[in-house]
Every structure is written in structure tokens, then in C-alpha cells.
N, C-alpha and C positions, 0 to 999 in steps of 0.2 A: 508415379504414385507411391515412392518409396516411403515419400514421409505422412503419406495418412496411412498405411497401411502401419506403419512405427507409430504410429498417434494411437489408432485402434489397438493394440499390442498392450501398449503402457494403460492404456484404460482395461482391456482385460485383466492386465497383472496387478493394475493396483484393485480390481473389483474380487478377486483370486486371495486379495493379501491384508484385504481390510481389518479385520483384527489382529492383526499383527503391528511393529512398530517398525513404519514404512515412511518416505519420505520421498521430495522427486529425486534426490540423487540416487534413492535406490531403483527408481523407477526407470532414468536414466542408464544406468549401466543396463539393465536389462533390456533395453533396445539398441544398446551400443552406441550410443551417442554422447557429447560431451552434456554435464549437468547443466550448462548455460545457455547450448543451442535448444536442450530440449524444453527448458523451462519457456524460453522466448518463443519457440514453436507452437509447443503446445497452450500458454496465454493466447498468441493470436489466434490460432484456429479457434481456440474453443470460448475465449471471452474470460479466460478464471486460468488461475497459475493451477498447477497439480496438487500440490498441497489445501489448494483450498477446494479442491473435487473432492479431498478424502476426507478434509474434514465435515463438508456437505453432505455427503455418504452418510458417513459415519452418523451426524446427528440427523437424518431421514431416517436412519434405522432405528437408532437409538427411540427416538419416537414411537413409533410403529412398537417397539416391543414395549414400551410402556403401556401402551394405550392395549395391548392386545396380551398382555401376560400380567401376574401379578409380583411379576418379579420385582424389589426392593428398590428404588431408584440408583443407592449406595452402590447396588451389584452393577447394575447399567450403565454406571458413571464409569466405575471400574471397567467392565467390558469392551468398551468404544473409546478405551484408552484416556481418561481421565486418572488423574492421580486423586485426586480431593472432588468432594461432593460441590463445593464452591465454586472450582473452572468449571465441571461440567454446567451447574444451574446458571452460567454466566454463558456458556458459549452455546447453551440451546436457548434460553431465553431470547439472545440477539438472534439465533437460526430462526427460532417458529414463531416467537411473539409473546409466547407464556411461559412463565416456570415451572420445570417439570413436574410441582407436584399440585399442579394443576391439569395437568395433560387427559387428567382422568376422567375430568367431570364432562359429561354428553355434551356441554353445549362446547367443547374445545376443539379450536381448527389450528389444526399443524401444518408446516411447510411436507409438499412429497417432491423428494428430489431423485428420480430414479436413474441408471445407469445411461453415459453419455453413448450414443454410436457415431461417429464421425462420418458424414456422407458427403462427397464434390457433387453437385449439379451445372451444369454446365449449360449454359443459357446463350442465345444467339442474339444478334444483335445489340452486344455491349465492346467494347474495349477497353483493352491496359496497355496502353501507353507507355515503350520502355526504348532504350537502349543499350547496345550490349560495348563495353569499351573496353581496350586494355590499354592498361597502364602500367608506368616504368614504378623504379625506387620512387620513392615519395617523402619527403620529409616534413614536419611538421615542429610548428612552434607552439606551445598549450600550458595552461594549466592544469595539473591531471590530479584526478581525486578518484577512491576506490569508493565501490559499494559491493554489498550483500545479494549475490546472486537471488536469493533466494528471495527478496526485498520488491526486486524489480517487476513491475508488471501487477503487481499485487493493487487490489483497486482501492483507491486512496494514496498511493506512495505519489510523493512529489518529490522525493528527494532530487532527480533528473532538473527536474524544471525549476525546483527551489535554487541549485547551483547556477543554474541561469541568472536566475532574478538577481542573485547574490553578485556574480556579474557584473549584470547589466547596475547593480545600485549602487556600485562599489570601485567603477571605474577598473577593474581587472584587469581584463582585455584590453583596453584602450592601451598601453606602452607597445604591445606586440602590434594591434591594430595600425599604429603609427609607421612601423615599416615598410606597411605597404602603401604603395599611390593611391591617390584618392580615385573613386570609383572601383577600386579594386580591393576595398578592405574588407574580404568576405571572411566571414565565422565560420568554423570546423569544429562539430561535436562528432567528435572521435571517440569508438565505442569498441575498447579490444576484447575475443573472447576470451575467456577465462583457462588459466593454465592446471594441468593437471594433477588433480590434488588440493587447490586452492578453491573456495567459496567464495570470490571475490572476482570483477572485475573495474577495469578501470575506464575513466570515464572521460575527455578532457575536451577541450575547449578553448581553440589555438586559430592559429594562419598556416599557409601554407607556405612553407621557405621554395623559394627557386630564383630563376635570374632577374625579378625585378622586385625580390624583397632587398631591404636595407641590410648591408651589413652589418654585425651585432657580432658583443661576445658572449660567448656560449657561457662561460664560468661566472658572468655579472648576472645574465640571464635564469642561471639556477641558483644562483643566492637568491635575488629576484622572488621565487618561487616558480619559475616556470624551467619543460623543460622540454628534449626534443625525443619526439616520437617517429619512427621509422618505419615505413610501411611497404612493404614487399612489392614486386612487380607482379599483377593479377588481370583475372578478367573480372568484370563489374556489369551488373545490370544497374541500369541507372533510370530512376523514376520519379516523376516531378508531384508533388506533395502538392496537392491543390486545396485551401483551406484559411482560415483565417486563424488560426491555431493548433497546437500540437496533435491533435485528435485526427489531424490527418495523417500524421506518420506512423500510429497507430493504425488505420487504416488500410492503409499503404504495405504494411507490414503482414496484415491479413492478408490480402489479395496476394502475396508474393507466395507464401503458404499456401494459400488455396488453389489459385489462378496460374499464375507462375509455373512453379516448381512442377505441377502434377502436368504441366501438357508440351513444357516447352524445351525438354531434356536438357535440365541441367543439376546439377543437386549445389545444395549452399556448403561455403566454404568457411573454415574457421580461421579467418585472416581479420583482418579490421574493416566494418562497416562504417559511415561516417554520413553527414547530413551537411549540406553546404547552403549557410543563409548568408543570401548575395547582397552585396552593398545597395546595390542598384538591377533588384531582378525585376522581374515582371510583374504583373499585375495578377494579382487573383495567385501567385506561386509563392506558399510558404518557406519550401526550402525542395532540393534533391535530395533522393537518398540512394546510394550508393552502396550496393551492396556484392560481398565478393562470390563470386559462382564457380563452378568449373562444368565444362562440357561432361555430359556422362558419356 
């Protein structure tokens, strides 16, 4: 239960700190956790990044004292950390539906967004479907492109799946794809945590090198633009993605959070997760994801 009971924590402290100028990294250190595991933790559990809890907060209150004080909209804007009277009338407008200086008149319905509590219920008669593996050194052949921790997860970002398409439109992959035999040209979206100190992870999109890829030079292959990613020897839960689009791995990624973690003693590991769409998988299987654990 380590990591709802660290989920509930961060939603205390950010409810403890809301006037103030907080963000998830600071939310992060104060459960001790890295800013990239908690961000992605706490999107799956709860549906919405951290940052967009405080700003939810914030304009639910921000609300509520409008409609219940007379205080000046200018000061309220200011208060729930607006700089200009402009972003706030833009970012409550999109929150409740009206501009704040309308919030006043009796026939006005405002959004109430009141504080998250994180609860597991534990239900009988379902399953999760997994397997636990370990694996050696691992080497990998990819494309790798960075993003914005803080980016990810955020509802609307494609930038993940846009890099796909870009891909797939653009013949990318297809020279590394080439390496391998046919029926075995599986795709690896390779997904490293984020190092310390840095807002950023990386993200790539490669094969998998071993004894029945095609030899290649390495120094043609990063002019190329690709390059080789190395992945530690680990343990792995491994779970099959059942779906007809990415929305399962999203899924997928909840129940590891919820399901997972809380009953099956193990905590998640900040090594490389990765997703594997098979040349020739199964029916009804969008991809595996593979993700690193360790025994508690």
C-alpha cells in the first residue's frame, strides 16, 4: 500500500500548500519519490496529472469566494496565483463555463471540485493477468526523442503517439525493422525514467539487438539518426494490453497502480519500462508492457 498511502500524502500537501507556488516536483520530493515516477503514478490512479489537481483546486475555490465575498476579482486572481486579471478570466472561464464577472448573478452554476481521497477497493471475482520475468543486459536499436515530464499524461498531449504516427508516415523504423527476420520485426517503445535534476525523459522507438539481428555499424547507424539504448538485467511484470488502441496501456498502467502494487508485494523500479508491438501477435493483443519491479 506504499504508494496510495504516498498518493494520499501528496494530495494532503498539495491541499496544505495551495496558495502558495507549488508544482508536482515540489509535491514529489515531499514523498520522496522521483518527479517522473510520481507524476505517472499519480495520473494513473487518479485520472488528471498533479498539476492539474492544483489548478482545479485553486479555480473551485477561487469560485466559491467570488460568489460568496465581495472581494474585487483583481485580488482573487492575484490570490490563487494568477499574475494578470486575463489568465485568470481565461483559465476560470474554460474551468466553470463563465467569466468571472459573471459568477455573481443568481442564475450562475459553477464547477465544485472538492479535495481528492484515494481509496483501493478490492473486488472478487475479476483478474489481472501478469507475468513476472527476469531478464539479462538487453540492448536495443531506436530512435530516441525527449519530452517534458511534466507534458506527459496531461489530457490532450499526443506528443507519444504523434512520434508514432511520424513513424509509421515516414518510414523511420523500417531500416532497423530490416535487421530483423521476417515475423520477428517487433517495435520497442522504450520509455527511460528521468534523471536527477533533469525535467525531461526520453522516449524511443527501436528493435531489439541479439543473436538473430543483422549485423550493422554502429557509427553509420548514429549518423543515421538512431542510436543504442542499454538496459540493465531486472525483474519485470509483464502484462498483455488488450485493446484496439493505446487507451489500453493507459489502462493497463492503472491497474498496476491500483491492483498490482498494493497486494502483490512488490514496489516499481526506476529502470526502463517498455511496450512490445509484435509483428505477428495475437488477436485482440495490442501490445505487452513490461514493466520493472523489485521484490519488497
Amino acid at each position: 500500500m506504499e504508494w496510495i498511502a504516498a498518493m494520499q500524502r501528496a494530495i494532503t500537501y498539495m491541499e496544505d500548500h495551495l496558495m502558495e507556488e507549488i508544482n508536482y516536483e515540489d509535491v514529489a520530493k515531499h514523498v520522496h519519490t522521483s518527479c517522473y515516477e510520481f507524476h505517472r503514478a499519480f495520473s494513473f490512479l487518479t485520472g488528471m496529472t498533479a498539476n492539474s489537481y492544483i489548478r482545479n483546486r485553486r479555480l473551485s475555490l477561487a469560485g466559491r469566494e467570488i460568489v460568496e465575498t465581495d472581494t474585487k476579482i483583481t485580488d482573487v486572481a492575484l490570490k490563487y496565483g494568477y499574475e494578470t486579471p486575463e489568465s485568470f478570466t481565461k483559465a476560470f472561464t474554460r474551468f466553470h463555463g463563465i467569466a468571472p464577472r459573471f459568477a455573481r448573478e443568481e442564475s450562475a452554476k459553477l464547477i465544485l471540485f472538492n479535495p481528492l481521497v484515494i481509496k483501493i477497493t478490492v473486488e472478487g471475482g475479476k483478474s489481472m493477468n501478469y507475468r513476472i520475468v527476469q531478464t539479462k543486459e538487453q540492448r536495443f536499436l531506436a530512435v530516441v526523442r525527449s519530452f517534458r515530464t511534466e507534458n506527459i499524461n496531461d489530457e490532450g498531449n499526443r506528443e507519444i503517439p504523434d512520434f508514432w504516427c511520424e513513424c509509421h508516415e515516414k518510414g523511420i523504423a523500417e531500416p532497423i525493422r530490416s535487421l530483423r527476420p521476417e515475423g520477428k520485426r517487433d517495435l520497442y517503445g522504450l520509455c527511460s525514467p528521468t534523471k536527477k535534476g533533469e525535467d525531461t525523459f526520453e522516449y524511443g522507438i527501436g528493435i531489439l539487438i541479439d543473436e538473430e539481428t543483422m549485423s550493422f555499424d554502429a557509427n553509420e547507424m548514429k549518423q543515421a539518426g538512431y542510436c543504442i539504448w542499454d538496459v540493465k538485467p531486472g525483474t519485470y511484470a509483464v502484462f498483455d494490453c488488450i485493446g484496439e488502441d493505446g487507451d489500453c496501456i493507459g489502462d493497463t498502467w492503472s491497474k498496476f497502480y491500483r491492483e498490482f502494487l498494493p497486494q502483490m508485494g512488490y514496489s516499481a523500479e526506476a529502470e526502463t519500462d517498455y511496450e512490445i508491438y509484435f509483428e505477428k501477435g495475437r488477436e485482440g493483443l495490442f501490445c505487452e508492457l513490461w514493466i520493472p519491479v523489485k521484490k519488497k
